[in-house]
N, C-alpha and C positions, 0 to 999 in steps of 0.2 A: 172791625174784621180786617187781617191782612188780604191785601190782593194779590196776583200774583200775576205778570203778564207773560206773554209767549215767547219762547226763547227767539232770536236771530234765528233768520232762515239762512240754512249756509251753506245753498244750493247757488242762493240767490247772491250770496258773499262774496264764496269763488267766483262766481259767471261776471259780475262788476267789477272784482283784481283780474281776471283774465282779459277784457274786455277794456279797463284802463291799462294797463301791460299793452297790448297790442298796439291802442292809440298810441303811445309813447312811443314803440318803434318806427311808427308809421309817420309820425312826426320828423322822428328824427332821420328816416330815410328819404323823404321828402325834402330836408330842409340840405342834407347834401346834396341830392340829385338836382335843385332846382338853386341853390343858394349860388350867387357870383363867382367862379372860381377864384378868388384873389391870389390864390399861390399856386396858380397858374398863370400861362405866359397869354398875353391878353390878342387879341388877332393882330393889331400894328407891331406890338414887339416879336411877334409870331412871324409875319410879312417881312420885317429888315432881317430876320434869324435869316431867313432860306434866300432873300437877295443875297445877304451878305454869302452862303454858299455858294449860290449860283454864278456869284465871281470868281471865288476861289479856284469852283469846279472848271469856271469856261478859262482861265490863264492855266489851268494845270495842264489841259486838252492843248490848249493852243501853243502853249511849251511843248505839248509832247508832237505835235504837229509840224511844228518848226523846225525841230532835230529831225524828223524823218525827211522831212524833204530835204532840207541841207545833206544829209547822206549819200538819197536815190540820187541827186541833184549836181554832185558832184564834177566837175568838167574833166572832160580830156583832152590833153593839148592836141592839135592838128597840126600837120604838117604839109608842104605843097603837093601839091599833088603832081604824082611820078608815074608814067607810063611804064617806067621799065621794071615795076611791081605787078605782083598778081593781085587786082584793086577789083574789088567786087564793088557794083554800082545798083542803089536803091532808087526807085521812083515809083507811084511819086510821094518825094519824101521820106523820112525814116520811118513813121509810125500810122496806121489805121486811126480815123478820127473814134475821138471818146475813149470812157475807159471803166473798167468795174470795180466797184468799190468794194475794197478787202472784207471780209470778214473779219473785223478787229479783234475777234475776242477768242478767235482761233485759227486762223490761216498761220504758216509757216513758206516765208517765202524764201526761202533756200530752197523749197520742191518745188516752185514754178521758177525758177530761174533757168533762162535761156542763152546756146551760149551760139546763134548763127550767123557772126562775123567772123568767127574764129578758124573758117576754113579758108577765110584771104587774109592774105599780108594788109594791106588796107582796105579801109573802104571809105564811099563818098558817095554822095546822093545828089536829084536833081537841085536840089537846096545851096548847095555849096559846092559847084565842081572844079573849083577851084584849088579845094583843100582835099585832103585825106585823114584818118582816122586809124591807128594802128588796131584790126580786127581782132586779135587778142587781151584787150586790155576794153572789150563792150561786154553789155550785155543788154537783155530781152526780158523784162519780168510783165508779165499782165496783174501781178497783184502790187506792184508799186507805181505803173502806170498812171493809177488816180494822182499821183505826186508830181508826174512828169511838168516840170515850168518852162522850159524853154524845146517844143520837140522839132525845131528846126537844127538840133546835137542831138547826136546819139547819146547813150547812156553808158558811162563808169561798171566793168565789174567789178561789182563787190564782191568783198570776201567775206569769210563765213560769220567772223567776229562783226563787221557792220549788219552782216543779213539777221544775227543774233539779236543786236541791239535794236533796230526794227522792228523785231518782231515782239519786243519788249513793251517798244513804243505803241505798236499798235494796242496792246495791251491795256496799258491807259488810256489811251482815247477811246475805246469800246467799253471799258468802266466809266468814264464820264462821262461818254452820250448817254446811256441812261441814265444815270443819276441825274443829268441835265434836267432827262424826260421827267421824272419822279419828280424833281424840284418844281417846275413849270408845272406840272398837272397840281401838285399839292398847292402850289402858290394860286389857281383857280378854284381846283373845288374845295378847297382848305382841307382840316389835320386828315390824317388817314382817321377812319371809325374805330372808335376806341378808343382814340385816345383822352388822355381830359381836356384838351383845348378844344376837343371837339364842341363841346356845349353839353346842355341837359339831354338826356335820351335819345342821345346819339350813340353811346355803348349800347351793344347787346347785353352787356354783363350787365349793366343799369336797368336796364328794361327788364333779366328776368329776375332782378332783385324786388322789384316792383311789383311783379306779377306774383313770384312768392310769398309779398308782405301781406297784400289781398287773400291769395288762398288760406293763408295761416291765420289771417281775421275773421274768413269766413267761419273758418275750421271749429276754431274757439265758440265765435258767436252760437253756432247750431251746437256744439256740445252742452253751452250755457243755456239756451232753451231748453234740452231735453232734459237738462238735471235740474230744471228750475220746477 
């Protein structure tokens, strides 16, 4: 007698290709998420990347630092000092001790520039009263202050074209102290989040790729039950 057996159940078919299909992505999500990055940059060649920045950054700052004070910095010749002038006299000193530090990233010191020697023909302070100083050719800024090197002299006016390039200057050094800051924080707590140097499931994107891979395994598996 022929026998005849029972067809494939191909409830149970599907649900074992659904259910190897899943493993496989879950394999292969896993095997990137946790696998060595190799073509990625490894934490030491990471470390010299952002040294090697934070030089570039701190010579660009300290070039642009140099030229601002060489400008404010400027001297103006003296002459002896003449009674028979109208010579205004400062004490003590030319300047109040300390100074405030610019706003780099947007002060404009052409609006704080100050101009109160300019109503004496000279002037001269307890510092030096010996000499004189032609009162029209000073000035008074509290936002280049921070730069003042020598304030036993008074100060150079500048004109519009140096107060312009100043404020150029400042410009750069306010872009490089943070990026300093940025370089230095990231050279401690290492890559910002996200990125691939960061390591395994340190992205958020990685994590809900993960957590997606799961629900979509779960999802299958319980549909394979119920049609099983």
């Amino acid at each position: 007698m022929l026998s005849f057996s029972a067809p494939p159940d191909e409830s149970l078919f599907h649900m074992h290709r659904h259910i190897l299909s899943v493993i496989s992505v879950l394999v292969l999500i896993c095997a990137f998420l946790f696998a060595p990055p190799s073509f990625a940059q490894q934490p030491d060649a990471q470390d010299r990347k952002l040294a090697a920045q934070e030089v570039a950054v701190s010579a660009e700052m300290t070039d642009a630092i140099n030229k601002a004070a060489a400008i404010i910095n400027q001297p103006v010749a003296p002459v002896a000092y003449d009674p028979s002038f109208h010579v205004g006299y400062y004490s003590p000193g030319w300047f109040h001790k300390g100074a405030i530090k610019p706003n780099f990233d947007a002060v404009d010191v052409r609006k704080t520039q100050e101009l109160p020697y300019a109503k004496f023909d000279y002037v001269r302070s307890d510092l030096n009263p010996d000499i004189m100083f032609p009162g029209a050719q000073l000035e008074f800024n509290r936002m280049t202050k921070y730069f003042y090197a020598d304030r036993s002299v008074p100060k150079k006016r500048l004109t519009q074209k140096e107060m312009i390039e100043i404020n150029a200057l400042y410009r750069i050094i306010g872009k490089d102290e943070k990026r300093l800051t940025d370089i230095k924080k990231e050279r401690v707590e290492g890559p910002a989040v996200g990125s691939i140097d960061g390591g395994p499931l340190k992205s958020p994107v990685a994590i809900i790729c993960l957590i997606g891979a799961v629900l979509v395994a779960g999802y299958f598996l319980a549909r394979g039950k119920k049609n099983a």
